[in-house]
N, C-alpha and C positions, 0 to 999 in steps of 0.2 A: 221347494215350496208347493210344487203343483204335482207331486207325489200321490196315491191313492189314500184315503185313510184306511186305517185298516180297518176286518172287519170283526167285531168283538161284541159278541152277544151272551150277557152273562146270567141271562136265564134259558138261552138254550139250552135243552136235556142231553143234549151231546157233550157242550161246557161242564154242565155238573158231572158225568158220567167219569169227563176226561179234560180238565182245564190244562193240562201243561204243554199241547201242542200250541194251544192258541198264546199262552205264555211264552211260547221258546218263538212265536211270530213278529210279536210284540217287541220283546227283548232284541230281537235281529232288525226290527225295521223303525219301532218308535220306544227306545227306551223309559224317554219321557215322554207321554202324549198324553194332550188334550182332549178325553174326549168331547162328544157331540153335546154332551150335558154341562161342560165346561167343567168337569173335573179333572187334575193331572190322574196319570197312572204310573206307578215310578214300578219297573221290573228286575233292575239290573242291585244285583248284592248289596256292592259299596253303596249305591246310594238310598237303597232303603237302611242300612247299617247306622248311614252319618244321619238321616235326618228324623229317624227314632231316638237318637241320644243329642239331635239338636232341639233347645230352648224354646225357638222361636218358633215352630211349631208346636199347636195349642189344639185342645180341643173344643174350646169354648161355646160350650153347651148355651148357656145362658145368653149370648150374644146376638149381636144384629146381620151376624154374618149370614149370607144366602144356604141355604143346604138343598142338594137334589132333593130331597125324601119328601119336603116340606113338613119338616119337621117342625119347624116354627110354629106351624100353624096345629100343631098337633100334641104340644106341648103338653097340653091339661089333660093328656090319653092316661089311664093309670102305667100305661108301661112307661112310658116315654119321661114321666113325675118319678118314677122308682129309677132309672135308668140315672138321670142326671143328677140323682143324688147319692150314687155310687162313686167309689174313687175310680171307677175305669172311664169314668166321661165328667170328672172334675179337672184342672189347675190348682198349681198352684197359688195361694196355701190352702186350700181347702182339701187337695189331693193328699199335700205332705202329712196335713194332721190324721187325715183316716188311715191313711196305711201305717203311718205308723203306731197309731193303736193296735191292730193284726199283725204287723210284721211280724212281732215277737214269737207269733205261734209257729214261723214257717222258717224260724233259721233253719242254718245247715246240722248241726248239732240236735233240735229237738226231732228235726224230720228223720234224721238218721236213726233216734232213738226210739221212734216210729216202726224199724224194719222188723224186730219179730210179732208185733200184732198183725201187721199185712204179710206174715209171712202165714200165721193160725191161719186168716178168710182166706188166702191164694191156695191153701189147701184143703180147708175146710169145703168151699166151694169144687175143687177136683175131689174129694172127697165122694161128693153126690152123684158127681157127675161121671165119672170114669165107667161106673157098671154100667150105666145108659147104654155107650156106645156111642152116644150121638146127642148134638146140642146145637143151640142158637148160640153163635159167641156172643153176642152182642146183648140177648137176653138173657143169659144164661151166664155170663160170666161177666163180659167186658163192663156192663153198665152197671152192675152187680158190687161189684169190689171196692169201684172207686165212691160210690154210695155208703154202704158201709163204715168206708173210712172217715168222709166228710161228716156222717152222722154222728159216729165217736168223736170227735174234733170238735163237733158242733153243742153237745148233749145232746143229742134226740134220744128220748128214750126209746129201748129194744120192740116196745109197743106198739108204737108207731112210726118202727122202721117200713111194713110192708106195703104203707101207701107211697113210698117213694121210692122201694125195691121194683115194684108191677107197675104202678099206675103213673108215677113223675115225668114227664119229657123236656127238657126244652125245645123252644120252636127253634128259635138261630133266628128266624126272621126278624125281627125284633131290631138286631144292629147289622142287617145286610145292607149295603149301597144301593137295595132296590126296593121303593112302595110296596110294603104289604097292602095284599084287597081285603075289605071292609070284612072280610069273612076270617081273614088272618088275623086284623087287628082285634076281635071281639074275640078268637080264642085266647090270643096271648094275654089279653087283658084280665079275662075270667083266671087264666092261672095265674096271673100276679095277685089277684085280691084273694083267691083261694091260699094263696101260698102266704099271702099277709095274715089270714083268716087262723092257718094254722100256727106260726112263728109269731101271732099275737099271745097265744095258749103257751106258747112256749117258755116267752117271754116270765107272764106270769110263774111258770112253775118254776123255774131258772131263779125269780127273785125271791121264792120262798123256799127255795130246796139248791142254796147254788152249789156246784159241782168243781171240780177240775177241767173246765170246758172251756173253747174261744166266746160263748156265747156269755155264761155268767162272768170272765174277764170282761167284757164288751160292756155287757149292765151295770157292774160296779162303775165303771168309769162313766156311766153315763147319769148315774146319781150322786157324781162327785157335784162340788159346787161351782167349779169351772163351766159346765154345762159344754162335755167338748164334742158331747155325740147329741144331736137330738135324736127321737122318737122316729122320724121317718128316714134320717141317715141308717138308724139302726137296723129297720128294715130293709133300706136298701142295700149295708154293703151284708147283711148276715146273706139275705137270697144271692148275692152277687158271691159268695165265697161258697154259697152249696151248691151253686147253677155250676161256676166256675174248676168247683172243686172236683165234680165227679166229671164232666163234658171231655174234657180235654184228655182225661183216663181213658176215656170209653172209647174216644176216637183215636188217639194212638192204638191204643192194643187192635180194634175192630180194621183200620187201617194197615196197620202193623201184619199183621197175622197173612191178610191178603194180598199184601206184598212179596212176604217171604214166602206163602206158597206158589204164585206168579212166577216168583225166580225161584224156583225149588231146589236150586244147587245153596242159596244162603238159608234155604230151613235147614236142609244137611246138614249144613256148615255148622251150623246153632243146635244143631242134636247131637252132634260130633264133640261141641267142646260149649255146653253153656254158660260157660266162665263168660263168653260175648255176650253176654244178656245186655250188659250196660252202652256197651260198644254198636250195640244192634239196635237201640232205644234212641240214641244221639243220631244215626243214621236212617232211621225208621223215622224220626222227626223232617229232619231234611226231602228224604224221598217223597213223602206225603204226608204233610202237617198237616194236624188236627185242626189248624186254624190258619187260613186260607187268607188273610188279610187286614189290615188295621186301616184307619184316618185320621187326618191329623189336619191341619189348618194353618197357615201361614199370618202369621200376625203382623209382618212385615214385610217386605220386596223382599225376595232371594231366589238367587240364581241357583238352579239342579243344572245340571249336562246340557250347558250350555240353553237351555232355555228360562226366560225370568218369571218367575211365579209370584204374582201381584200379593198385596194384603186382602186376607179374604177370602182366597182361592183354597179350596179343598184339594186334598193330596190323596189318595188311596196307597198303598203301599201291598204289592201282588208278595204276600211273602212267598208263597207256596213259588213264585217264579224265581222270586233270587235266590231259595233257598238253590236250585236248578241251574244258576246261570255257571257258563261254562269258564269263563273269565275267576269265579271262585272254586269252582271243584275240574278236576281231571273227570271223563266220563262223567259229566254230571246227571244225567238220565241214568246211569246204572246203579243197582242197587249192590252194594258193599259193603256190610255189617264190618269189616275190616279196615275198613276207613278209616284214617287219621286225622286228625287238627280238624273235625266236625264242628260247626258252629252253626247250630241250625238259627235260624231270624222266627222258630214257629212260636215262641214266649214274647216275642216284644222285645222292644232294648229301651233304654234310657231308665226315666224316671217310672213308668209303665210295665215296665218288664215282669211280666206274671207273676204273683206273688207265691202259686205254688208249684213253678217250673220243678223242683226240685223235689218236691210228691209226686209228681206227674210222673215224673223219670224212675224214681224209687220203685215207684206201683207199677211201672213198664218194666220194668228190667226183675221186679221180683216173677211178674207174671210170667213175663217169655221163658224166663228160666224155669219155672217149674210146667209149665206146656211142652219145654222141649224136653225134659227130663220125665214127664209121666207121661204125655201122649205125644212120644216120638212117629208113630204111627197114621197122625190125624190124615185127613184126608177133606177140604170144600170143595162142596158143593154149590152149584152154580157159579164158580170162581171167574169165567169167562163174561158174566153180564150181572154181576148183581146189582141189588135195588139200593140207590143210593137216594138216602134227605132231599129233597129241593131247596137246600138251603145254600148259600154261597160263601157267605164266612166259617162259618162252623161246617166242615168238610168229614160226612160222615154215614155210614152202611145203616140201611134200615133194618136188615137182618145179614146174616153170614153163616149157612147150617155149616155142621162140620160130621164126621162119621170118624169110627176108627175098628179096630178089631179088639172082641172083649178077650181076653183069655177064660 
């Protein structure tokens, strides 16, 4: 009881740079711990595993429950109004009815049927890119692709693809466990009403010109007479499925990449035989997910590893640490594109579980493979210190140049 607590500063630029020592500290000394803000932090596999497919954790946005961020008080922010009318910070049944209006577009079947049009962009884009010699992955490819694909998926027309090819970002700060300042919160705002501004125009053409798209599916269903989407559901989960849909692309692959040159005997390995692309993608997940952590909220008393977590009390969930914990993987710090029985925690589980984990993986595993197969050669630059987001959930390179040799 009279133990130190530990020490765990999760805007330290050292944190962001390198969160998995301070995770493997955690994990070894307070699996479950309370921090100083009175939120749990749960590190260890199993039990992020059980209590992302347990019930009784909720996220209950709408509710009287305390949040670190002050959120409450923050409610009427435009972001914070588009946020909690998404299905990613709903319950159920308001959860189960939106997704399952989208579901449909991201079975296993239609996303597969998906793989030769991201096979045309994964080479279309090496296309441009190979006589250069040299590129930004991240602006240049990684953020590129998965853009693209969301936009086909979405209708956007070809037109106005290039304001969100160059110009689009998301912040991440927005659902990090830490206050954005007043200067954070006005940018992210401005791009949610700009982003409203433009998916209102869409909207319209969509209901006059509808397409083969998730979005005129979405419209129809929202001028049925059940009334099952309103007007601002629509806009929250269409931005929640483009934000969603390319983020997670970009940071795998941008992640990804700088891994396997880090360990440069599993780039080999993956230029040698990139039939592993898929195998590289599931273990590239674990190593260093795109997505650094979830919350979740306890609606009732229950016990985690032997401590009792009240009603009310916020949960953090370190995925990026259990993906690490050594109790689930052999070598868990080592990187293994050969790896077996992979189950990375960086999609969520339960009812939550990312609705486009399995685009994600498609669009990883088409890319690796064709990088390892056209530009066996590559070569990063500044791989020893790059410049990484200040963001904390969304785990992600602000740039990654690369070089290779032209013939």
């Amino acid at each position: 009881m009279n133990a130190p607590q530990p020490a765990f500063n999760l805007m330290d630029p050292a944190f962001v740079r390198d969160p998995y020592p301070a995770y493997a500290m955690l994990r070894a000394r307070a699996p479950v711990w309370k921090s100083p803000m009175g939120v749990w932090v749960l590190t260890r596999y199993d039990d992020i595993a059980k209590l992302l497919k347990d019930q009784r954790f909720v996220h209950d946005f709408d509710g009287a429950i305390s949040d670190p961020r002050n959120r409450g008080a923050l409610r009427e922010e435009p972001v914070y109004k588009q946020l909690g009318r998404s299905m990613l910070l709903r319950d159920p049944p308001d959860h189960t009815r939106l997704r399952g209006l989208v579901a449909k577009a991201f079975t296993a079947r239609r996303v597969e049927e998906m793989r030769p049009q991201i096979e045309r962009v994964v080479n279309a884009l090496l296309d441009g890119l190979a006589p250069r010699g040299k590129m930004d992955v991240i602006e240049d490819f990684s953020h590129k692709l998965p853009v693209i694909v969301i936009c086909d998926m979405l209708g956007i027309p070809e037109e106005d693809r290039a304001q969100f090819l160059t110009g689009y970002r998301v912040s991440g700060r927005a659902i990090d466990p830490t206050p954005m300042t007043q200067a954070e919160l006005d940018q992210v705002n401005a791009n949610i009403l700009a982003g409203r501004a433009y998916f209102a125009k869409l909207f319209e053409l969509r209901r006059k010109e509808p397409g083969d798209d998730l979005t005129s599916a979405l419209l129809q269903v929202q001028d049925e007479k059940d009334g099952r989407l309103s007007e601002d559901e629509l806009f929250a989960n269409i931005s929640l499925l483009f934000a969603a849909g390319h983020e997670t692309t970009t940071n795998l692959i941008g992640n990804g990449l700088l891994a396997l040159h880090r360990n440069r005997d599993q780039w080999d390995k993956l230029v040698a035989d990139p039939s592993l692309a898929a195998s590289a993608v599931e273990e590239l997940l674990r190593y260093d997910s795109s997505v650094q952590l979830t919350s979740r909220k306890a609606s009732v008393d229950v016990e985690i590893g032997g401590q009792e977590i009240k009603r009310g009390d916020e949960v953090i969930c370190l995925l990026g640490a259990g993906n690490r914990d050594p109790e689930a993987y052999e070598n868990a710090e080592k990187l293994d594109i050969t790896r077996k029985n992979v189950r990375p925690l960086s999609f969520g589980g339960g009812i939550h579980t990312c609705l486009g984990a399995q685009l994600a993986r498609l669009e990883g595993e088409i890319a690796f493979r064709a990088l390892a197969t056209r530009l066996p050669g590559m070569r990063l630059e500044n791989m020893d210190n790059p410049q990484w987001k200040p963001t904390i959930t969304l785990r992600r390179l602000e740039h990654l140049p690369a070089v290779w040799d032209v013939a």
